[in-house]
Every structure is written in C-alpha cells, then in structure tokens.
C-alpha positions as a printed NumPy array, in Angstrom:
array([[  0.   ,   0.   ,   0.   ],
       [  1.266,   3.181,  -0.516],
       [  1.04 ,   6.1  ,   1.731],
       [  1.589,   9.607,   0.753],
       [  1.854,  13.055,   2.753],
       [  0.984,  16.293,   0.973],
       [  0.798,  19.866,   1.521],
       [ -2.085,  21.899,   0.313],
       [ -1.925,  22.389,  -3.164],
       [  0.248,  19.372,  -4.291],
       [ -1.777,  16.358,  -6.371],
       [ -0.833,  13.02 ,  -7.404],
       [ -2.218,  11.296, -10.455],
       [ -3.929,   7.255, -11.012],
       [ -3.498,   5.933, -14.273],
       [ -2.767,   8.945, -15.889],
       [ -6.248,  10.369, -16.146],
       [ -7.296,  10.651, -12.303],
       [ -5.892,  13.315, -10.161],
       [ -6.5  ,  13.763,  -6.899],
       [ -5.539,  17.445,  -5.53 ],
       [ -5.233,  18.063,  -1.661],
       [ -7.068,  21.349,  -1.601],
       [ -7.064,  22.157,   2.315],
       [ -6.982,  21.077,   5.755],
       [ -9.428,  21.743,   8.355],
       [ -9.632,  20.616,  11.755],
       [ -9.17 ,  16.791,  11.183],
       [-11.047,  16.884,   8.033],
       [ -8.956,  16.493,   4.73 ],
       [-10.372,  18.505,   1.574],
       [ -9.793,  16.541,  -1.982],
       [-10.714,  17.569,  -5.531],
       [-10.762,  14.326,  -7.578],
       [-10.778,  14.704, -11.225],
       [-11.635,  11.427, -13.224],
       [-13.536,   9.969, -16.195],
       [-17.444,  10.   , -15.756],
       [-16.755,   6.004, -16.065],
       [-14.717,   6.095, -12.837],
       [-17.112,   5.156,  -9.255],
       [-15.996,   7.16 ,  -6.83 ],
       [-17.876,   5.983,  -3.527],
       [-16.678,   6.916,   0.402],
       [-15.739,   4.084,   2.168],
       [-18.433,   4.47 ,   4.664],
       [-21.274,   4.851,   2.197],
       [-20.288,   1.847,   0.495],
       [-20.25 ,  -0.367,   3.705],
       [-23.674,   1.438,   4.702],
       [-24.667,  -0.236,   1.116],
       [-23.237,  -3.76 ,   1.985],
       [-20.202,  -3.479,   0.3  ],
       [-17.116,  -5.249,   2.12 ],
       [-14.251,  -2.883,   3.221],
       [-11.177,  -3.208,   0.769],
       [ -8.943,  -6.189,   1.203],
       [ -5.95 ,  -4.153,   1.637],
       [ -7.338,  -2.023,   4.761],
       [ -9.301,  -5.151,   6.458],
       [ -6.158,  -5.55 ,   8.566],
       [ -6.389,  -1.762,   9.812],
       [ -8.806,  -0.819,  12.526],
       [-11.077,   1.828,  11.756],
       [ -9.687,   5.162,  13.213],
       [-11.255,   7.231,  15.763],
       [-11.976,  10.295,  16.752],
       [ -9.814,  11.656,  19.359],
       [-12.022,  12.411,  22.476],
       [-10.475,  15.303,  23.813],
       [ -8.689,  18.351,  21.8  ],
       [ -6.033,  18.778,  24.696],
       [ -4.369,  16.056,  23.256],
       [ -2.969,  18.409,  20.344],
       [ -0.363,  21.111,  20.992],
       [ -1.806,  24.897,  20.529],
       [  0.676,  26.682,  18.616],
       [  1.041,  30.137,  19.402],
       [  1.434,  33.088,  16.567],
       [  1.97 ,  36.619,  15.912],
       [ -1.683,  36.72 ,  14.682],
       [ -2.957,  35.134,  17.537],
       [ -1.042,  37.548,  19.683],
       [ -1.848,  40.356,  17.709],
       [ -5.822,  38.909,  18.232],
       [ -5.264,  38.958,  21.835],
       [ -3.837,  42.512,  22.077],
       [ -6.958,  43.439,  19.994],
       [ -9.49 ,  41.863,  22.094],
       [ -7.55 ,  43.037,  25.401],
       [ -7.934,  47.115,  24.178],
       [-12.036,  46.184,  23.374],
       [-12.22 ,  44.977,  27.136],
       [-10.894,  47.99 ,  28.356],
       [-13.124,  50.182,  25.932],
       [-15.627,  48.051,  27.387],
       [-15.141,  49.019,  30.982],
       [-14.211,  52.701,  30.141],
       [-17.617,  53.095,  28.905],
       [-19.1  ,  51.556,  31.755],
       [-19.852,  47.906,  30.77 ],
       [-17.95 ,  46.352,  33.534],
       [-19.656,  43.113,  33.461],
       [-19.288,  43.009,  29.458],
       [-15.815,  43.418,  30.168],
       [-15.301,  40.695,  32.474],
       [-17.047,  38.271,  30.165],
       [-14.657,  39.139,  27.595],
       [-11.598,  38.589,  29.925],
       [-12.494,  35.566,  30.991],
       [-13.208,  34.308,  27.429],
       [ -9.811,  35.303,  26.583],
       [ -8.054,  33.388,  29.802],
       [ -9.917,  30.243,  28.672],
       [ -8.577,  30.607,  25.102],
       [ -4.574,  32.191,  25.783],
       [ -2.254,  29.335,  26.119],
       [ -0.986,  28.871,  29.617],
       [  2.826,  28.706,  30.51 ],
       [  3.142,  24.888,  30.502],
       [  0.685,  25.057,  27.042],
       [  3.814,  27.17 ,  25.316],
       [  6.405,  25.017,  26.731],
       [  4.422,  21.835,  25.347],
       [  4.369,  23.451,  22.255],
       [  7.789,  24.376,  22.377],
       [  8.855,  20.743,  22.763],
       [  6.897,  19.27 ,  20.327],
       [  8.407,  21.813,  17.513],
       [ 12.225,  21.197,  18.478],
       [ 10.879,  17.154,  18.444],
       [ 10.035,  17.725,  14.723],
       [  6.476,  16.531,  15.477],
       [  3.811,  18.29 ,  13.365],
       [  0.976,  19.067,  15.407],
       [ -2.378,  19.574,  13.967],
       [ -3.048,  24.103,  14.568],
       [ -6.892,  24.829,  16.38 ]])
C-alpha cells in the first residue's frame, strides 16, 4: 500500500487520467478535488459499507480510526496573529469598561483566559516543535 503526505496544493495522479488534488486542511477533516472519467465510481468508504459493500482487502487488517475524544491532546501553537488577536481583544475589554460595561468586560476577559495558552501550554508546544512533530493548529 502506498502512503503519501501532501501539503495543500500538491496532487498526485492514477493511471494517468485521475488526479487527486489536496485542496485544504481543516480541523481533522482532509479537503480533496478528484478529477476522473465519468466512467470512474468514486464511492466513500463508509457509504459503500452502509450499502453492503465489504471494506477493501488491503485495509481489512487496519482498525477503523477514531476520533480523538479530547482536543487537549494536540499542541496549541502560538502566533503573531494570535497575539496580535489577543492585544486586539484586550484594548475592546478595556473600551468596554471605560464606557461603563464592567460586566461586558469581564465576560470578555475571561473568554480570553480560557482561550490564551498557559505557561506549561507554550512550553508543550515548544517541545513538540524542536521534536520535529507536526501538530495539527486549532
């Protein structure tokens, strides 16, 4: 079996008149744009077993993945945008409270302490990045 890793943007071609183009990644969800003859079924894996169909010979030895439970799991890497987001957000709670909408405020700053990477967060992140992992971004 082969396996491939792409970036967005890159394609690969079957038989010389399929290609399959990885157009974009988001969350956990994979984007494709398959071009191929009219002639060509094209049917998701889980459709087909919904219809009866047996799973392909070559993945019966995988197990089906799953889901990971809990997003903790991936490593929140921190940005210039994000920071710049946070600065942003920071000035509108003070605006907020200026103008007398204390509790508005409050509500904003604790949104933002629930969504700012903590200390040990960054150094996770840190690690996994010198490890050469590639961890998915939120």
């Amino acid at each position: 079996m082969l396996c491939i890793t792409m970036k967005r943007g890159e394609y690969f071609t079957v038989g010389g008149d399929t290609v399959i183009l990885f157009d974009q990644l988001s969350g956990e969800r994979a984007h494709l744009t398959i071009h191929a003859p009219r002639e060509v079924a094209i049917v998701r894996g889980e459709v087909l077993e919904r219809q009866g169909g047996q799973r392909p010979a070559c993945l019966s030895n995988l197990p089906p993945r799953k889901k990971p439970r809990y997003r903790s799991a991936v490593a929140f890497l921190w940005n210039e945008g994000r920071e710049r987001a946070v600065g942003t957000l920071e000035k509108l709670a003070a605006q907020l409270e200026a103008g007398g909408a204390a509790e508005e405020a409050g509500l904003l700053r604790e949104q933002l302490r629930q969504l700012v990477p903590s200390p040990w967060e960054e150094e996770l992140s840190a690690k996994v990045i010198s490890s050469g992992s590639q961890p998915a971004e939120i």
